[in-house]
C-alpha positions in Angstrom: -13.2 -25.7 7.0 -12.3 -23.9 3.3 -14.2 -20.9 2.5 -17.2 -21.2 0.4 -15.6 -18.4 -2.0 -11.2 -17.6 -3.1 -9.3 -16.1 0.0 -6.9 -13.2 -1.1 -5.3 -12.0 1.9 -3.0 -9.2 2.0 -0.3 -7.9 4.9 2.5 -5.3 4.7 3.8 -2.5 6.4 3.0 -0.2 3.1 0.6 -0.4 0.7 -1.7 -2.8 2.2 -5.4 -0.5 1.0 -4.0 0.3 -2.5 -3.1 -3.1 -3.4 -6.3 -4.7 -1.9 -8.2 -2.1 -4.0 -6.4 -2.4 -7.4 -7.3 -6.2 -6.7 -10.6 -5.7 -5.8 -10.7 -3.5 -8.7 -9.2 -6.4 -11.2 -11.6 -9.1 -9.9 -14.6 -6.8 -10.2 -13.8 -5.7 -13.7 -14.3 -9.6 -14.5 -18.0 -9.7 -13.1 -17.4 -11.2 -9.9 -19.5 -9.6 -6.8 -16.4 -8.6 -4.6 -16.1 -8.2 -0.6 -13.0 -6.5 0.4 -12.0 -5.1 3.3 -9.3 -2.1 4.5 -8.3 0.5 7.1 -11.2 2.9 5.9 -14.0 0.2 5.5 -16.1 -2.7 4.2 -16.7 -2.8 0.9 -19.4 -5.5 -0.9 -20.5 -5.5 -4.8 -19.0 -1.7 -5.5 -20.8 -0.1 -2.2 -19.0 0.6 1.2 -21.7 -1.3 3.6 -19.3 0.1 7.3 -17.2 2.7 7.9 -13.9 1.6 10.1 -10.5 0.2 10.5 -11.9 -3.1 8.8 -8.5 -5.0 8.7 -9.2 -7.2 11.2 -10.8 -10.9 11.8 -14.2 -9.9 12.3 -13.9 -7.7 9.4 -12.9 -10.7 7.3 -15.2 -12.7 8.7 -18.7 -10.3 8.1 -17.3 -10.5 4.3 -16.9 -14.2 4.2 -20.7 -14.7 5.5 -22.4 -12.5 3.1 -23.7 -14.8 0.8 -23.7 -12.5 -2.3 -19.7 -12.4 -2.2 -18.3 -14.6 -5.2 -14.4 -13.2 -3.8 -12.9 -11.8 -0.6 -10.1 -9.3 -0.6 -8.9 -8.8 2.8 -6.1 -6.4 4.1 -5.0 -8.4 7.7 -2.9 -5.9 9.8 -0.4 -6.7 12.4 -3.2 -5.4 15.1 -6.1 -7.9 14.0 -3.7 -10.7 14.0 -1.7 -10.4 17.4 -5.3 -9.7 18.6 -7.4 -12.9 17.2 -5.5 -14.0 14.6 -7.0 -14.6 11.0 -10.2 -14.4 10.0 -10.2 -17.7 8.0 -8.3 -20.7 8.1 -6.6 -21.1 4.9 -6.4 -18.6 1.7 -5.7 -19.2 -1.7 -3.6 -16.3 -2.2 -1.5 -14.6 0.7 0.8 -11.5 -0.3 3.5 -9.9 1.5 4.3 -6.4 0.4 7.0 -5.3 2.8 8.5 -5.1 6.5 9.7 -2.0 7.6 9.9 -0.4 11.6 6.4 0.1 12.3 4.6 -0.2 15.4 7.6 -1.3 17.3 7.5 -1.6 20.7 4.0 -2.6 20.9 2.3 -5.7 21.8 5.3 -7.8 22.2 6.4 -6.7 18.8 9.9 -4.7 19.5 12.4 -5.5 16.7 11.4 -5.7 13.1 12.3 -9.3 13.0 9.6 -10.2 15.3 6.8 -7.5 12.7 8.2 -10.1 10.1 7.2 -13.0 12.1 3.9 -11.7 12.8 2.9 -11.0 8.8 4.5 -13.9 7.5 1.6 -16.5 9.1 -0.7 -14.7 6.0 1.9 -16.5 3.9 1.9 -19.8 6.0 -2.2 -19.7 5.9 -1.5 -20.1 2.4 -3.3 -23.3 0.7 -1.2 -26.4 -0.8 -3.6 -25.2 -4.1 -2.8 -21.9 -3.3 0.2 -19.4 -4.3 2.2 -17.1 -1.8 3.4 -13.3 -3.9 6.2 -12.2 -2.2 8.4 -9.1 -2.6 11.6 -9.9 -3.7 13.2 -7.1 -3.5 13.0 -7.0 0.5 15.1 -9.9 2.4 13.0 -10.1 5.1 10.0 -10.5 3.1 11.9 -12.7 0.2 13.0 -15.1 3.3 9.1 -16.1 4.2 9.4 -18.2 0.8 11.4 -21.1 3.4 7.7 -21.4 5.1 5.0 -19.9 2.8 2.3 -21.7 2.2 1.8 -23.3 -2.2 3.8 -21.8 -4.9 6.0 -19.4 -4.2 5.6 -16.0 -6.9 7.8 -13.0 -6.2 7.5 -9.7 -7.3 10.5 -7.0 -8.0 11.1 -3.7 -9.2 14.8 -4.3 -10.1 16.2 -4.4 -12.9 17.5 -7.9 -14.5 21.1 -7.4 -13.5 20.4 -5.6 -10.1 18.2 -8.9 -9.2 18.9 -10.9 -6.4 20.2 -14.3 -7.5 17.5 -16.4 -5.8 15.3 -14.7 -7.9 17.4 -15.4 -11.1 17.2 -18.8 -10.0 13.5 -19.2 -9.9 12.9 -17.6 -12.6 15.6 -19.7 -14.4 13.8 -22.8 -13.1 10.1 -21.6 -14.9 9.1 -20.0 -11.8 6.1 -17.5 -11.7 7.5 -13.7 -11.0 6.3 -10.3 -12.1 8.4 -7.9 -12.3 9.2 -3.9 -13.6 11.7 -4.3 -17.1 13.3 -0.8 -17.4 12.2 1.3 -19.7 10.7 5.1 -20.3 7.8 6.0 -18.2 8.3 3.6 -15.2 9.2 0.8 -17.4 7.3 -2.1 -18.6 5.4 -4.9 -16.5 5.9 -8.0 -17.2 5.0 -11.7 -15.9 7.4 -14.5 -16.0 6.0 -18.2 -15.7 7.1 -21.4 -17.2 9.9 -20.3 -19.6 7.7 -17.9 -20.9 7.7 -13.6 -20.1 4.5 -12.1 -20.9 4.1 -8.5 -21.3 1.2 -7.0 -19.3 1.6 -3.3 -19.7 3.6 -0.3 -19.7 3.7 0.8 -15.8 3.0 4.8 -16.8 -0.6 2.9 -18.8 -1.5 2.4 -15.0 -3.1 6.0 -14.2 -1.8 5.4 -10.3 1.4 5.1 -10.7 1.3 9.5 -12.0 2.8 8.6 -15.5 5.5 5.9 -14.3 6.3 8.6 -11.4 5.2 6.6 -8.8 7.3 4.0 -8.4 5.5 2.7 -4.8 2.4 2.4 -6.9 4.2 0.1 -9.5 5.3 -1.8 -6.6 2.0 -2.2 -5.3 0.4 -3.1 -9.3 3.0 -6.0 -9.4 1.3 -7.3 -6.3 -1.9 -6.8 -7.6 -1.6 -8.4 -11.1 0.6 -11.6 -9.3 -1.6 -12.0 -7.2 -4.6 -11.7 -10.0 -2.4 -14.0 -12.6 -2.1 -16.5 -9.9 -5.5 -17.2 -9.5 -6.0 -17.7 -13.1 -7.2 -14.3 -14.4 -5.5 -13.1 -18.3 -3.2 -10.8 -18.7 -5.6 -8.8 -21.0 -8.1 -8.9 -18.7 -5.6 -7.7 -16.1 -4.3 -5.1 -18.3 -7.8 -3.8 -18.9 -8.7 -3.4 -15.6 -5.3 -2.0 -14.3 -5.6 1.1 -17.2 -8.9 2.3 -15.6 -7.7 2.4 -11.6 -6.4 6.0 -11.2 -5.4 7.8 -8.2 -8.9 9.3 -7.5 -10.2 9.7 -4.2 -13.1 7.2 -5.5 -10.7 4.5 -6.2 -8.4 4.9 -3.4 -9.3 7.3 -0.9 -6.7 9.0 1.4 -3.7 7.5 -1.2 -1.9 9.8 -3.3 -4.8 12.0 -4.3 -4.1 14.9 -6.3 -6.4 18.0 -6.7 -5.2 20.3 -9.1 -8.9 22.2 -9.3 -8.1 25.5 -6.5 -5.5 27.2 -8.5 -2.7 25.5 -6.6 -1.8 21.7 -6.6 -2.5 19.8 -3.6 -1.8 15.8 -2.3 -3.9 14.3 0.2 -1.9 10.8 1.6 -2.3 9.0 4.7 2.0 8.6 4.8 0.9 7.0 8.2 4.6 5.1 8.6 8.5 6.0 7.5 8.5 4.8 4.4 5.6 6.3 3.4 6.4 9.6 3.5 9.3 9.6 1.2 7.8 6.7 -1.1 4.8 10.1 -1.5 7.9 12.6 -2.1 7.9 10.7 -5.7 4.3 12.2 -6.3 5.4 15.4 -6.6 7.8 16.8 -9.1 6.7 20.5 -9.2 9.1 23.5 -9.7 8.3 24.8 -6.9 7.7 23.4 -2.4 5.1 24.3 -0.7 4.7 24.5 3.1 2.8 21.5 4.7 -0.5 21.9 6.6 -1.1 18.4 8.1 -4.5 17.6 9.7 -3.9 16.3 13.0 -4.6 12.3 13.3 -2.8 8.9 14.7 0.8 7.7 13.3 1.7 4.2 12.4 5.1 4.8 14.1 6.3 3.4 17.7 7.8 5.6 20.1 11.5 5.3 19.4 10.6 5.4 15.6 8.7 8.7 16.3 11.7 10.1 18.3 14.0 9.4 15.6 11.9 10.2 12.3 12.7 14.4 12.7 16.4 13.4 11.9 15.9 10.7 9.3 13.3 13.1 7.2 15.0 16.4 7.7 18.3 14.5 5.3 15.2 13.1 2.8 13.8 16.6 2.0 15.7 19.3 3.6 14.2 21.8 0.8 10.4 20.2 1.9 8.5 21.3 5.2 7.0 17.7 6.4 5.0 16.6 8.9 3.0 13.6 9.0 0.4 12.9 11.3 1.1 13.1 15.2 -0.1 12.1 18.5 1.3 14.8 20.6 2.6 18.2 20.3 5.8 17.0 21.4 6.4 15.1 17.8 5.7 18.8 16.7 8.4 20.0 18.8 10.8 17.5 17.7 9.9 18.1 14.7 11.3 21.8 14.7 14.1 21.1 17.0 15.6 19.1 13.8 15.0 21.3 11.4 11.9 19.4 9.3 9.2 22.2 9.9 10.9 25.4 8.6 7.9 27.6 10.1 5.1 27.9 11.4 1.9 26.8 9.6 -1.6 25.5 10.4 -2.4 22.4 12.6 -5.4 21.3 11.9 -7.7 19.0 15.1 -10.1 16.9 15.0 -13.6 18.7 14.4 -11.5 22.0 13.0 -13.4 22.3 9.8 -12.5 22.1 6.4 -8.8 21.4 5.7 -8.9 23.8 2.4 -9.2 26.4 5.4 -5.5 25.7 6.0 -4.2 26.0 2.4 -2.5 29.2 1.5 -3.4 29.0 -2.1 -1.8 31.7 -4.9 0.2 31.0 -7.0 -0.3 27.8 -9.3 3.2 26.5 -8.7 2.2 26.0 -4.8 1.8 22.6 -3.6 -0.1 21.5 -0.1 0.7 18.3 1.1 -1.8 17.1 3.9 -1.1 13.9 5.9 -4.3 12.6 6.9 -5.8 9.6 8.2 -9.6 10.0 8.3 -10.7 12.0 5.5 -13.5 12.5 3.4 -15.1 14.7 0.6 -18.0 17.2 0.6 
């Protein structure tokens, strides 16, 4: 049976929480009670009602009974899904963010194509009503269109010549896309549907995205407002709740959160996969790098992706110490054998106590990046 209230479901390999939230946070802004759901929790009307990895089924499904709820937001995660599946039967909105090498090996799931064919049944949940956002600036996501589920809306950060021609083609054909126009401070946001291009906002107005820096977060604010303009919400409405989500541990906890309040700068990001650790390299542009103290916790990557990384991240940021979270020492070891962790620094357990414990401080050009992946503030 349909749901009593609108389904937005969201899948990815990145970016799943912050999109959910900027959602949640669009939907909210309009009055409606909202019930979302993400890696850190259950969220009903503004308060967090559990604390846990909430993007699974029965996650989705506590949020669906609550009567209150007038809209679910739901992240749905490879794990709930090869588990139990979905936690509805049809949605009115599905998104796809992305497909990248995460968790490979696992389950059943060893080769990206096969992640791709696990997220895409979001899409295929998809209502005939409904509308399917897809990124169009990855092929393996941009190729679920063939089975996705109602109208078919892309999203892309490239640039009108650098566009793929598919997407040309649809939105040649009065097709609904949002998409990033170049411009000064990240470039301008704007919605294509029916002939018409709307402009929403400048992507720098978005507080998230670090003045336009941030170009993951823009990625993750086209999402948001497509998926948000599909369901019949206005662009000024859209634009006034997207100026007021910022990159505050309130609004998106454990996400690019920036403290600048201990005489030294430092970012707090779960970077729990690949791409997200070089997609957080864009949050900082300081004068000066910092060594890394990263609170031990759990990695999104498989086992040959961790054996690999070291090499990968030691070309991204040869100048930047980096270590994301691990689950053994021997990823430490790795680590140093390629030459990502210049020298020694703290490792922070489980239970170890305050993580500012770890930060060197001085002077106000340093700049401590932690990788965590429970965290909270006292």
């Amino acid at each position: 049976m349909p749901a009593r209230v609108p389904v937005f479901a969201v899948t990815g390999t990145s970016g799943k929480s912050t999109t959910v939230r900027m959602l949640a946070h669009i939907l909210g802004q309009s009055g409606l009670t909202v019930g979302f759901t993400t890696t850190t929790g259950i969220h009903i009307g503004g308060e967090q009602i559990a604390t846990a990895d909430a993007s699974g089924p029965r996650s989705a499904r506590t949020i669906l009974r609550d009567p209150t709820v007038e809209v679910a937001v739901l992240e749905t995660a490879r794990g709930g899904l090869l588990r139990e599946g979905l936690g509805f039967d049809q949605a009115d909105v599905g998104c796809v963010l992305n497909v990248s090498a995460d968790h490979l090996g696992l389950k059943g799931v060893d080769t990206i194509e096969d992640l791709a064919n696990v997220k895409s049944i979001v899409v295929e949940s998809v209502a005939r009503h409904g509308t399917s956002v897809l990124n169009a600036d990855d092929p393996l996501t941009a190729a679920m269109a063939r089975r996705a589920g109602g109208r078919i809306c892309f999203f892309s950060m490239r640039a009108p010549d650098d566009r793929p021609a598919f997407l040309r083609d649809h939105i040649a054909r009065d097709g609904l896309a949002v998409v990033r126009e170049p411009g000064a401070f990240g470039g301008d946001i704007v919605v294509h549907e029916d002939g018409d291009a709307l402009f929403v906002m400048r992507a720098a107005e978005v507080p998230a995205t670090i003045e336009g820096l941030a170009e993951f977060n823009i990625a993750n604010a086209l999402a948001a407002m497509a998926m948000a303009f599909a369901q019949g919400h206005e662009v000024g409405q859209i634009r006034a709740a997207m100026a007021g989500f910022t990159s505050a541990f309130e609004h998106s906890p454990g996400r690019l959160n920036i403290f600048d309040g201990h005489g030294f700068r430092v970012i707090l990001d779960y970077a729990h996969n690949p791409d997200g650790l070089p997609a957080r390299g864009a949050g900082h542009r300081g004068p000066a790098r910092g060594q890394v103290p990263a609170p031990h916790g759990r990695t999104g990557l498989g086992l040959e992706e961790r054996r690999a990384e070291p090499a990968r991240l030691a070309g991204l940021a040869p100048d930047l110490s980096t270590r994301p979270p691990s689950r053994s020492a021997a990823w430490t070891w790795r680590a140093r054998q390629a030459g990502v962790i210049k020298a020694r620094f703290p490792h922070l357990g489980p239970g170890s106590g305050p993580v500012w414990s770890a930060c060197p401080g001085g002077a106000r050009s340093h700049v401590d990046v932690i990788a965590g992946t429970s965290v909270a503030l006292r």
